[in-house]
N, CA and C atoms as an extended XYZ file, in Angstrom:
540
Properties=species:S:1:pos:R:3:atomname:S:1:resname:S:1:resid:I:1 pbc="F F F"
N       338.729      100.313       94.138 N   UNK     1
C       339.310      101.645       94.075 CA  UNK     1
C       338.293      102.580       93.408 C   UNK     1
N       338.061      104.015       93.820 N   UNK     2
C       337.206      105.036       93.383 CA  UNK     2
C       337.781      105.003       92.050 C   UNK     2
N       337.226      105.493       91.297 N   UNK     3
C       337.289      106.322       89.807 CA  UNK     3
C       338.613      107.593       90.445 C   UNK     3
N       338.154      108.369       91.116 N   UNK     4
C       338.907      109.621       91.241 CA  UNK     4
C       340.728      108.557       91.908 C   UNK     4
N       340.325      107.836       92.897 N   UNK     5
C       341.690      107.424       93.290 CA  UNK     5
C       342.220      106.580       91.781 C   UNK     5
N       341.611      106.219       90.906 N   UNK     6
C       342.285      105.408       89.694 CA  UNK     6
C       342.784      106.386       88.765 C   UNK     6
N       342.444      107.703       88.947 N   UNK     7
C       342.417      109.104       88.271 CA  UNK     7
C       344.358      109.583       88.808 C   UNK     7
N       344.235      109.030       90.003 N   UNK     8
C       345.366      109.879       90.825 CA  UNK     8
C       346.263      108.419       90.908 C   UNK     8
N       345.894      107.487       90.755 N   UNK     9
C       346.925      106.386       90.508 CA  UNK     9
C       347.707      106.949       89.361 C   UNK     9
N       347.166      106.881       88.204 N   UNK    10
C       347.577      107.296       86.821 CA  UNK    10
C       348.574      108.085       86.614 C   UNK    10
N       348.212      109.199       87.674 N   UNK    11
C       348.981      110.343       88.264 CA  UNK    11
C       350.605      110.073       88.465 C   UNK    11
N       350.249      108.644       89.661 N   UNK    12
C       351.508      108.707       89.893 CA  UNK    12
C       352.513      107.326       89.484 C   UNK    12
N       351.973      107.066       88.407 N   UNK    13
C       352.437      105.555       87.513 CA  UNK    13
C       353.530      105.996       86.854 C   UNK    13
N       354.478      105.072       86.768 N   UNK    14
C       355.279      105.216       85.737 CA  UNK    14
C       355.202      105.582       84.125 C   UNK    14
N       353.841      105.204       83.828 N   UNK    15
C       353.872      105.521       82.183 CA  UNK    15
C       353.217      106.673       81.915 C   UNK    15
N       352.933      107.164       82.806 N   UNK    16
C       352.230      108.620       82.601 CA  UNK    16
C       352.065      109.554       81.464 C   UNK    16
N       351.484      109.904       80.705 N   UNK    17
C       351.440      110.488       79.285 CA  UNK    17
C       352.155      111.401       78.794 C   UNK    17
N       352.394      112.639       77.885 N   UNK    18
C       353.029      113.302       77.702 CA  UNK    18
C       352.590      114.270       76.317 C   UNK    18
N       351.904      112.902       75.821 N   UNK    19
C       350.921      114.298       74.690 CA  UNK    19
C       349.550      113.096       74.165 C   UNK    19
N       349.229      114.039       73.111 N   UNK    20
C       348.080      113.096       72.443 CA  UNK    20
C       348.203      113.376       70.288 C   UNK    20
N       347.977      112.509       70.046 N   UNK    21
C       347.981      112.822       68.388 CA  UNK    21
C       346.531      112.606       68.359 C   UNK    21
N       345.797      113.561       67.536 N   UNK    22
C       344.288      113.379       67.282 CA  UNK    22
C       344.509      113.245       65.835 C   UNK    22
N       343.871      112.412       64.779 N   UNK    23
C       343.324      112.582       63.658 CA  UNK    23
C       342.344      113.464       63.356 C   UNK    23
N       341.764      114.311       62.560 N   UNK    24
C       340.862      114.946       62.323 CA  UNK    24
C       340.081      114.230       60.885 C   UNK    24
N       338.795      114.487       60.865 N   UNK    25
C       338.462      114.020       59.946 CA  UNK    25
C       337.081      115.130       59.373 C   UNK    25
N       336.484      115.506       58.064 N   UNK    26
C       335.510      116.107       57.669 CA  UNK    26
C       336.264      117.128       57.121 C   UNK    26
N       335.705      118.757       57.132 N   UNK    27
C       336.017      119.681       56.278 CA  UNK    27
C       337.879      120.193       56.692 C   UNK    27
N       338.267      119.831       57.560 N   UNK    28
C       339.845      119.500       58.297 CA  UNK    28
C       340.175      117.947       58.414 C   UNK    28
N       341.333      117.599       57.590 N   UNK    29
C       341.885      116.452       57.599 CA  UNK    29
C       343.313      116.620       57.830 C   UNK    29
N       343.700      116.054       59.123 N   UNK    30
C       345.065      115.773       59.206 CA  UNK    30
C       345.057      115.645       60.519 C   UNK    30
N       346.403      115.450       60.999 N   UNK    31
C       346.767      114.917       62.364 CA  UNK    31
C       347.105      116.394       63.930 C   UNK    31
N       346.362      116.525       64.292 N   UNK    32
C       347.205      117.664       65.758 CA  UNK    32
C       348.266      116.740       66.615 C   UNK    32
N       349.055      116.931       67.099 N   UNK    33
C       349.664      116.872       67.723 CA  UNK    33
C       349.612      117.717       69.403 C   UNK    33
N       349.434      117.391       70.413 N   UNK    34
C       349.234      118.000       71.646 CA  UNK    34
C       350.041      117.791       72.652 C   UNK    34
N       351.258      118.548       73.338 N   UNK    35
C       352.086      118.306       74.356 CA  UNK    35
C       351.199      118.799       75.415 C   UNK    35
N       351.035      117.255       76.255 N   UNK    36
C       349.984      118.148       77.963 CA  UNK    36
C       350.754      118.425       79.084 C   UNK    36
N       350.647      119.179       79.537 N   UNK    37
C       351.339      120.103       80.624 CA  UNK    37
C       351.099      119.286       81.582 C   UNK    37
N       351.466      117.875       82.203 N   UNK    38
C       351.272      117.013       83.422 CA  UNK    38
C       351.801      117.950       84.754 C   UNK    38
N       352.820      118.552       85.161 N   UNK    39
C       353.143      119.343       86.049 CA  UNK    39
C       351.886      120.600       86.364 C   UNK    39
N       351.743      120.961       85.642 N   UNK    40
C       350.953      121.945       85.216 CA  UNK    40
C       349.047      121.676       85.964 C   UNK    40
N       348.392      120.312       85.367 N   UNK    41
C       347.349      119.823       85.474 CA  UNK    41
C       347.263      118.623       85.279 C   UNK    41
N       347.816      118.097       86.405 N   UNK    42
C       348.171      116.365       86.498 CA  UNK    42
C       346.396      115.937       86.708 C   UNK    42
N       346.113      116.419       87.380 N   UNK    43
C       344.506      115.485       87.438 CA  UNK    43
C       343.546      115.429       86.043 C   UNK    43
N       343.739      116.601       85.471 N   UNK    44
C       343.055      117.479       84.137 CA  UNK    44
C       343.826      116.327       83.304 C   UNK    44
N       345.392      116.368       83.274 N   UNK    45
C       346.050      115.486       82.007 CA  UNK    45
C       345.761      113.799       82.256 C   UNK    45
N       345.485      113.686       83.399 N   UNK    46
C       345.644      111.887       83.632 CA  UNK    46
C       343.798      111.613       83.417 C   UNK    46
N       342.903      112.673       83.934 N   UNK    47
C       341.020      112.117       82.997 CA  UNK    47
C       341.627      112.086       81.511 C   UNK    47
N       342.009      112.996       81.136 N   UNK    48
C       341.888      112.890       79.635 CA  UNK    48
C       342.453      111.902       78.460 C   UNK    48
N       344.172      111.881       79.219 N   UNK    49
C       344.287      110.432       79.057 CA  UNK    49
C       344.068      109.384       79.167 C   UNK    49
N       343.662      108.985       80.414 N   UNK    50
C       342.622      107.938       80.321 CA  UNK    50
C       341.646      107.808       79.617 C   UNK    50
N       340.747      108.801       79.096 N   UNK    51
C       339.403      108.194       78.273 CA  UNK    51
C       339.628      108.198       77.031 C   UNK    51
N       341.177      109.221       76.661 N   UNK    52
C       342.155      108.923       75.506 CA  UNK    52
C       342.357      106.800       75.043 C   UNK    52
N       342.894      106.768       75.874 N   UNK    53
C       343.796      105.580       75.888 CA  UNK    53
C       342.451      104.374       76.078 C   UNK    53
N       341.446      104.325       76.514 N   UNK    54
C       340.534      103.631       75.990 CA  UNK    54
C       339.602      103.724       75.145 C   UNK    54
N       339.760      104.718       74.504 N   UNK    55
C       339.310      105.011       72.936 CA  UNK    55
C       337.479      105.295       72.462 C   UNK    55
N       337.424      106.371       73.849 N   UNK    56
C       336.450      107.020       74.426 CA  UNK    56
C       336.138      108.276       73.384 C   UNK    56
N       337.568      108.991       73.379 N   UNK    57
C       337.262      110.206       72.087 CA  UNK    57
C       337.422      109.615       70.698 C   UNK    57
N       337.578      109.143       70.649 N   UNK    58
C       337.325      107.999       68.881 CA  UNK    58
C       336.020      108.506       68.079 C   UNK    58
N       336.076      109.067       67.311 N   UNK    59
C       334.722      109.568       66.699 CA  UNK    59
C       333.657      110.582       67.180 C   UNK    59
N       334.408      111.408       68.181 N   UNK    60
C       333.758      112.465       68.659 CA  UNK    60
C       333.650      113.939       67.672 C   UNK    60
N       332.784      114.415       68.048 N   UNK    61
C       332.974      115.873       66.928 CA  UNK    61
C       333.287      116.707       68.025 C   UNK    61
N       333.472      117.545       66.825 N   UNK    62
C       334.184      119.430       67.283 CA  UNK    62
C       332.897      119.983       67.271 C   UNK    62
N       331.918      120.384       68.200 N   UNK    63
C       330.739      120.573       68.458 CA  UNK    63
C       329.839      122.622       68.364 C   UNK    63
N       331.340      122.789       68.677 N   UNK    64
C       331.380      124.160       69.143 CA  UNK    64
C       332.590      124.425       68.845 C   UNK    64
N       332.177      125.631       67.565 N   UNK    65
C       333.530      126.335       67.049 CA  UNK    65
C       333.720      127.770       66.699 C   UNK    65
N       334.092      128.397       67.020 N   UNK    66
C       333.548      130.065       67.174 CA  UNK    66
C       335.034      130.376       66.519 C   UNK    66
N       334.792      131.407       64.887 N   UNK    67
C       335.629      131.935       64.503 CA  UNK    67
C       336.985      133.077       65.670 C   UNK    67
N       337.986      133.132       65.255 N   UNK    68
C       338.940      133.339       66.434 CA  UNK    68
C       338.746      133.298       67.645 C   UNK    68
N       338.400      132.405       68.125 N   UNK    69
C       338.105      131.728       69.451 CA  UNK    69
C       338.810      130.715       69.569 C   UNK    69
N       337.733      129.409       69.751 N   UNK    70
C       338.248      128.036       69.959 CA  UNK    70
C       337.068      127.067       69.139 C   UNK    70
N       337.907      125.916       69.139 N   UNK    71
C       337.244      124.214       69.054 CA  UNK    71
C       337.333      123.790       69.841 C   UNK    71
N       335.800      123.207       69.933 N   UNK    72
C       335.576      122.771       71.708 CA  UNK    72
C       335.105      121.205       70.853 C   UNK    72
N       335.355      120.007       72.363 N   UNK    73
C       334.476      118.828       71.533 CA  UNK    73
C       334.903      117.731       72.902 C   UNK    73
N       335.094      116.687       72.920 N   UNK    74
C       335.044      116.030       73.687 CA  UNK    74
C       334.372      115.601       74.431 C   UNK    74
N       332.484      116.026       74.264 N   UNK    75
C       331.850      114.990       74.782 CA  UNK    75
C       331.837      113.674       74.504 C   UNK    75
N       331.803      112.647       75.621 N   UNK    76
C       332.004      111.325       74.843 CA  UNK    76
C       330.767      110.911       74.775 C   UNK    76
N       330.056      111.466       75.905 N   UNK    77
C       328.621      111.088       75.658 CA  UNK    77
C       327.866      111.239       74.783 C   UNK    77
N       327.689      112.405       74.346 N   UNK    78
C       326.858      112.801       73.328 CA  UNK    78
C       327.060      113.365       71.807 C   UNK    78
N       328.328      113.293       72.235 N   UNK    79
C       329.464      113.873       70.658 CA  UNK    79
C       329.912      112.985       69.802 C   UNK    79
N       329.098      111.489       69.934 N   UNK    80
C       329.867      110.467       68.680 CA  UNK    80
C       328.167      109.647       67.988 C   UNK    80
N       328.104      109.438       67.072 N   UNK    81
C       326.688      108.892       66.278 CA  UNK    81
C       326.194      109.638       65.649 C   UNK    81
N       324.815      109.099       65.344 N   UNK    82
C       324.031      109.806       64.158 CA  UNK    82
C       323.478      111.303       64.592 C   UNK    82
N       323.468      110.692       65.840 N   UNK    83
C       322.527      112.311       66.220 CA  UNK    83
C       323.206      113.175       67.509 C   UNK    83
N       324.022      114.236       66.992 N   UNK    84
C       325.213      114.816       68.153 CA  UNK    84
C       324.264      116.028       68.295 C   UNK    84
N       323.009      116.261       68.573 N   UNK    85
C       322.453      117.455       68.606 CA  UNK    85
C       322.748      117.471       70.061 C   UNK    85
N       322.674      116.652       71.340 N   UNK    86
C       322.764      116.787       72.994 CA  UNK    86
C       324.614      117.054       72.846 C   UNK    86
N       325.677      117.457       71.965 N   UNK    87
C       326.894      117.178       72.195 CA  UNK    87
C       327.669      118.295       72.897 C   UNK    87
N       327.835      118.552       73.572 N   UNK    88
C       328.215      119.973       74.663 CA  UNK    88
C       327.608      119.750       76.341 C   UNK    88
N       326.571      118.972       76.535 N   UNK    89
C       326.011      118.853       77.254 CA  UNK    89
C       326.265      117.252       78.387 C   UNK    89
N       327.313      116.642       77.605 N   UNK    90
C       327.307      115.266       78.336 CA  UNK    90
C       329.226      115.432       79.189 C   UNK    90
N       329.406      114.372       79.509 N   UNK    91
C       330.584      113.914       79.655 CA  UNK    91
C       331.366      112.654       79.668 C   UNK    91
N       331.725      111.965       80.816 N   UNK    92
C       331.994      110.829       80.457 CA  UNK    92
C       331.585      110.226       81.716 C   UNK    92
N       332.176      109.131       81.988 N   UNK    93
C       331.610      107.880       83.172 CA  UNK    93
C       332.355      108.509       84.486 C   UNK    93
N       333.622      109.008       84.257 N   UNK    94
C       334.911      109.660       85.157 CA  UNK    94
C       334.158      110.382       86.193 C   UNK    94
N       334.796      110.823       87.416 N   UNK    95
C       333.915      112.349       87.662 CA  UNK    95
C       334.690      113.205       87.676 C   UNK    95
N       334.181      114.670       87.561 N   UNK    96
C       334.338      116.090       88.169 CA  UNK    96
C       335.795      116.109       88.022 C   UNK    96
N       336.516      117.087       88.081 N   UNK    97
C       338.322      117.260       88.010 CA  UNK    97
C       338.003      118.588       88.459 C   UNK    97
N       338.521      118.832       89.987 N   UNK    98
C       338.654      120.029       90.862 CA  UNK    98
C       339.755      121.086       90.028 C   UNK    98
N       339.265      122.437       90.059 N   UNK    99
C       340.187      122.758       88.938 CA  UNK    99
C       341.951      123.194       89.381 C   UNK    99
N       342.244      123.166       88.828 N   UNK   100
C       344.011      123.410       88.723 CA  UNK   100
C       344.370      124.429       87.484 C   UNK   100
N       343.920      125.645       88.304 N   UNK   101
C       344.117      126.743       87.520 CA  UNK   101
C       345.682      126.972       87.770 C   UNK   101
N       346.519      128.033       86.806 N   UNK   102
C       347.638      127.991       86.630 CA  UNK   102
C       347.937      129.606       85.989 C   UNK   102
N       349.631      130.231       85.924 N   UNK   103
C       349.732      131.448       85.489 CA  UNK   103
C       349.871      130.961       83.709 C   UNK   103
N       349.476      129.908       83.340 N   UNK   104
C       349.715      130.091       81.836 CA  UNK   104
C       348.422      130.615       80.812 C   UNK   104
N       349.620      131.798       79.977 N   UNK   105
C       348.045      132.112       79.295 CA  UNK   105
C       347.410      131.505       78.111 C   UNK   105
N       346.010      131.805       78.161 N   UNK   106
C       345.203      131.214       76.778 CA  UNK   106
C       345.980      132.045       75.495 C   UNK   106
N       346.519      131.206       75.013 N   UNK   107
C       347.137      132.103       73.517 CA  UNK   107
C       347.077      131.020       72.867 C   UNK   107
N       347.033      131.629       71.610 N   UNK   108
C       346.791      130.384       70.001 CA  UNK   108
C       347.493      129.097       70.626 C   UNK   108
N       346.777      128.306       70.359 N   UNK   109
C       347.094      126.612       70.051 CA  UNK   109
C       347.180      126.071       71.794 C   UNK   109
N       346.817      126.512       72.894 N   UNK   110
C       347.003      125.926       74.202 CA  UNK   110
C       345.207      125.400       74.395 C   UNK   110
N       345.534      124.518       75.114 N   UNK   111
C       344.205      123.497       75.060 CA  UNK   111
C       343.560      123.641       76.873 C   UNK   111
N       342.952      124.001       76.563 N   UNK   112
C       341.792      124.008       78.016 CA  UNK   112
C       340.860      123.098       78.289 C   UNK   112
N       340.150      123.229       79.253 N   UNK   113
C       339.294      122.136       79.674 CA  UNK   113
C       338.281      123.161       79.956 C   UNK   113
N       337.348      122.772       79.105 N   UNK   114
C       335.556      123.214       79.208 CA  UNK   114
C       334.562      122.545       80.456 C   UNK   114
N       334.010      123.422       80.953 N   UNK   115
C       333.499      123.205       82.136 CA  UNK   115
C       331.882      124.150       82.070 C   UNK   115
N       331.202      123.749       83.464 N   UNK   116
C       329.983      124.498       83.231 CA  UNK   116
C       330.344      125.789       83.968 C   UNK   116
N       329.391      126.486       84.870 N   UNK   117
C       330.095      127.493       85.508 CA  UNK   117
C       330.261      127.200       86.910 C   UNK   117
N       330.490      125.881       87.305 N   UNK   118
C       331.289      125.469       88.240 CA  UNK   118
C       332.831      125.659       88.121 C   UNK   118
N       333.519      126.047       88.722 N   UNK   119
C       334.753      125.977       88.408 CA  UNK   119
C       335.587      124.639       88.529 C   UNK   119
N       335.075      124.236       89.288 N   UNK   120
C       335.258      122.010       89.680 CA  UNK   120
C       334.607      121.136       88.943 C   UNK   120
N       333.902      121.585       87.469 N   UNK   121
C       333.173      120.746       87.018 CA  UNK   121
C       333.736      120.498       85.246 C   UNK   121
N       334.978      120.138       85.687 N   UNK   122
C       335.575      120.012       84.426 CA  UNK   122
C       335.600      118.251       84.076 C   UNK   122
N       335.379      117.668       82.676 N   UNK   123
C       335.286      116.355       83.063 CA  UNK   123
C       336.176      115.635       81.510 C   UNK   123
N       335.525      115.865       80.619 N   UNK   124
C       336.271      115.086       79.414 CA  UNK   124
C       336.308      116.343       78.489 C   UNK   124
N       335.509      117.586       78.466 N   UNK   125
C       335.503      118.400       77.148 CA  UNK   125
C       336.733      119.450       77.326 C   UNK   125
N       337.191      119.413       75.918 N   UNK   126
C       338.375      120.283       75.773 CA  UNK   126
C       338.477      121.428       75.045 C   UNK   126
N       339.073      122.244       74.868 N   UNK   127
C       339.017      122.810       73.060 CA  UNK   127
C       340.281      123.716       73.234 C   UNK   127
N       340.526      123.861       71.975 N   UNK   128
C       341.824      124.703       71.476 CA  UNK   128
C       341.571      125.871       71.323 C   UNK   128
N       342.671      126.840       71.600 N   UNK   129
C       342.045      128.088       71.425 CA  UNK   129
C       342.774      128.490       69.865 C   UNK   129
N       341.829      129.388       69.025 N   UNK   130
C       342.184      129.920       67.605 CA  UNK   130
C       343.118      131.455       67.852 C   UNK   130
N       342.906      131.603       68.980 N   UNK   131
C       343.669      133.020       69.508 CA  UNK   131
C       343.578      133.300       70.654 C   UNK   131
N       344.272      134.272       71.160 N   UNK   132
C       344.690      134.544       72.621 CA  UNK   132
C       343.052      134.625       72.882 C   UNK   132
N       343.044      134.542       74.105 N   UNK   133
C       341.692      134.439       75.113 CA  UNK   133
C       342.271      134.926       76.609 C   UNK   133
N       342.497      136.212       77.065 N   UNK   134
C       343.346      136.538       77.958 CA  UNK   134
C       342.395      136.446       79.320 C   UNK   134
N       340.427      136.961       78.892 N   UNK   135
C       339.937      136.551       79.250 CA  UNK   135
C       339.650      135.366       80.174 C   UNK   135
N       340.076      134.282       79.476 N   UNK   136
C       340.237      133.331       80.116 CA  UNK   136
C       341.110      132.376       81.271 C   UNK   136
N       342.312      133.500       81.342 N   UNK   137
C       343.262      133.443       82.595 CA  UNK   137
C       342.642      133.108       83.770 C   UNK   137
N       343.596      132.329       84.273 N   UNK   138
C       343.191      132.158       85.772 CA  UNK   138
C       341.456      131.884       86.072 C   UNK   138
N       340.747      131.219       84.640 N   UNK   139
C       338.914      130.677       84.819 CA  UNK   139
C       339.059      129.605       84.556 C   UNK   139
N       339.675      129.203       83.737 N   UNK   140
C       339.877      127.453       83.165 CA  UNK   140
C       341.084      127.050       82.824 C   UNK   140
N       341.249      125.543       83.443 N   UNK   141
C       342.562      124.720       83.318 CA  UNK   141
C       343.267      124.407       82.470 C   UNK   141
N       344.291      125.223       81.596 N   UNK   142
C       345.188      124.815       81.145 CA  UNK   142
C       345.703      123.818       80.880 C   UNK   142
N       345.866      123.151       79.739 N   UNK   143
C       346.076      121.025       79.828 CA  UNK   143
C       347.587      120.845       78.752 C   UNK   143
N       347.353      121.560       78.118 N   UNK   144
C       348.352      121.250       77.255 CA  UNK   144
C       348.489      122.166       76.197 C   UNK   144
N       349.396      122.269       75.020 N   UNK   145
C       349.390      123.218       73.513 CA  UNK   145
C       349.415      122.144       72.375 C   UNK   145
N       349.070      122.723       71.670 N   UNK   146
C       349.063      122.326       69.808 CA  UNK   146
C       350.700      122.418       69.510 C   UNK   146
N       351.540      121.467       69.190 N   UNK   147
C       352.887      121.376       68.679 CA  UNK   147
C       352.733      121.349       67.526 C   UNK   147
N       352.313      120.585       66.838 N   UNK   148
C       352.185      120.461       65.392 CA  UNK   148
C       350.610      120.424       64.791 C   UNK   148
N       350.178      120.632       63.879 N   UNK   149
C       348.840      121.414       63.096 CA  UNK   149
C       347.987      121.519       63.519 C   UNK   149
N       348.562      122.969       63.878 N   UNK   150
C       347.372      124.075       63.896 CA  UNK   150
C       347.093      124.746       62.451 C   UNK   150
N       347.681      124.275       61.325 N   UNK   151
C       346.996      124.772       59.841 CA  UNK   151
C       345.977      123.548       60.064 C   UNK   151
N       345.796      122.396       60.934 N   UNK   152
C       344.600      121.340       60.545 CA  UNK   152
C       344.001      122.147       61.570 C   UNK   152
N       344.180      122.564       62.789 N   UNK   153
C       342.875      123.466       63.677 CA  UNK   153
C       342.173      124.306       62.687 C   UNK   153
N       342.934      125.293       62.125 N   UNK   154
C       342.348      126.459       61.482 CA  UNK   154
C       341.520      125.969       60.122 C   UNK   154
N       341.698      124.658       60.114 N   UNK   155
C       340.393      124.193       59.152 CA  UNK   155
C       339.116      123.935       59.687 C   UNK   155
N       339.419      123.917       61.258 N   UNK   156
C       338.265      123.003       61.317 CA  UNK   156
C       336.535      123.637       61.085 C   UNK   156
N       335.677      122.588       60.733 N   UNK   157
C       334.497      123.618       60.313 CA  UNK   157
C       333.899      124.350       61.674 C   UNK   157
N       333.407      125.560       61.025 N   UNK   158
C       333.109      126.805       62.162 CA  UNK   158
C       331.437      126.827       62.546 C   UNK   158
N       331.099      126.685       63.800 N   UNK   159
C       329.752      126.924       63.963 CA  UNK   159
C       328.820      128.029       63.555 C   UNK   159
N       327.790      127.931       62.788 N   UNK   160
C       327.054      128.879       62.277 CA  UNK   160
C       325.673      129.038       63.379 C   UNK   160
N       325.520      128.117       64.471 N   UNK   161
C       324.615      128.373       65.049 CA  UNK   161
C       324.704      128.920       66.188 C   UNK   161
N       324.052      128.735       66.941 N   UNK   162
C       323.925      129.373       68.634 CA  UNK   162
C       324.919      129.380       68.994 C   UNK   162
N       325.527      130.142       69.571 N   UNK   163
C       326.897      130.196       70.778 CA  UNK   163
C       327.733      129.101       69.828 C   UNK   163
N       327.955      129.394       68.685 N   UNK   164
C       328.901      128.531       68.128 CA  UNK   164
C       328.820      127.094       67.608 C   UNK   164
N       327.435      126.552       68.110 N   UNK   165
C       327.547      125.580       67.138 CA  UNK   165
C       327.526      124.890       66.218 C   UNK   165
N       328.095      123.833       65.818 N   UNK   166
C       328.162      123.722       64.457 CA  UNK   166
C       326.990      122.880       63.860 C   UNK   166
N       326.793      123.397       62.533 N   UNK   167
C       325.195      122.880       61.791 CA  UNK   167
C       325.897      122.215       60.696 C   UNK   167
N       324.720      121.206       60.782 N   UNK   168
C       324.968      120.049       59.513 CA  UNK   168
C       326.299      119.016       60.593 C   UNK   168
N       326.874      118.507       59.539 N   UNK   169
C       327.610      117.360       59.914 CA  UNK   169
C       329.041      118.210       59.941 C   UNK   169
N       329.455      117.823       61.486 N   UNK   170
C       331.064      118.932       61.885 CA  UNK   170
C       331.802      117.755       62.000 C   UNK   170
N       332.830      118.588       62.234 N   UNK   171
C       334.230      117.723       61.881 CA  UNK   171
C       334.321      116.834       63.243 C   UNK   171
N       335.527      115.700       63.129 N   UNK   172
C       335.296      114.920       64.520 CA  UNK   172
C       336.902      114.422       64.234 C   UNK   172
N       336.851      113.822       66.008 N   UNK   173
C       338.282      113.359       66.018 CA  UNK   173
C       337.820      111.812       65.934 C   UNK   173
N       339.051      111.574       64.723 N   UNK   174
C       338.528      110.309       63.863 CA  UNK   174
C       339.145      108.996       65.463 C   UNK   174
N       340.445      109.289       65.449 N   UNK   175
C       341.010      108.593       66.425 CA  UNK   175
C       342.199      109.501       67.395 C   UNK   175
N       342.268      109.372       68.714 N   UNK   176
C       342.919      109.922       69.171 CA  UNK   176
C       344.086      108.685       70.217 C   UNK   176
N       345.402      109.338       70.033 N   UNK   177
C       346.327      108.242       70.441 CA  UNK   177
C       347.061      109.033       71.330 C   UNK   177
N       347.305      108.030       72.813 N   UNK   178
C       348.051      109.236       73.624 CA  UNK   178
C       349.520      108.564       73.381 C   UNK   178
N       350.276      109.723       73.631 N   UNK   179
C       352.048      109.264       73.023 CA  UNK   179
C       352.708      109.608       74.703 C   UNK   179
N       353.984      108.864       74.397 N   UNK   180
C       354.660      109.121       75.967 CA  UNK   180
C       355.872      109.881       75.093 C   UNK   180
């Protein structure tokens, strides 16, 4: 079976996901909570759970963090070890997730899927938004919202460098658990 048809199996399995609990760990400590919009972005919610549920985002950092904006992170490739300087730039083993844009808007605590400027080239990276991004309507896929702490988002450490990223040692998701 393809990757993409094991993508769309997932899809249509009985145990299908319904949110994710991330730990946070570094200058933000505590747990998010994330309800994913499966109706919404079933292909977008079933990659992510999957590389969720084999424990792919486990020690990834928040790479890119732009004051009232968002936390972006979820490379798996390049966003976990000693040296996360390539971390924005990788993805995972999965491929591509054609996008499934939607009328919901970017407002505080709803979680998107980061992409290049392909609009089909969305793969494991995510990030939360810190405030509305209206901007971002109808450009990138909608996955899910923040239910419970977003006082642990609004800790998380903020990029001081280029286009947001973060210098020195940034915060990371210690473990992430998907919940039904």
């Amino acid at each position: 079976m393809s990757k993409l048809g094991a993508i769309l199996a997932l899809v249509a399995g009985p145990a299908f996901a319904s949110g994710l609990e991330i730990d946070i760990a570094g200058e933000a400590n505590g747990t998010i909570v994330i309800d994913l919009f499966e109706d919404t972005a079933p292909l977008h919610v079933a990659q992510i759970t999957a590389i969720a549920a084999e424990g792919s985002y486990d020690g990834v950092v928040f790479h890119r963090v732009i004051k009232g904006f968002m936390a972006q992170t979820g490379d798996v490739q390049h966003g976990k070890g000693e040296d996360t300087r390539r971390a924005g730039t990788g993805s995972s083993d999965l491929p591509d997730i054609p996008a499934e844009f939607s009328d919901k808007p970017f407002a505080r605590g709803i979680v998107g899927m980061a992409r290049s400027q392909n609009p089909n080239s969305a793969n494991s990276q995510f990030f939360i938004m810190f405030d509305q991004g209206d901007f971002l309507n109808g450009q990138y896929t909608v996955v899910g919202e923040v239910t419970s702490g977003m006082d642990i988002v609004d800790q998380i450490k903020l990029g001081t460098g280029g286009n947001g990223s973060v210098v020195g040692t940034p915060d990371m998701m210690q473990a992430v658990r998907v919940t039904e």
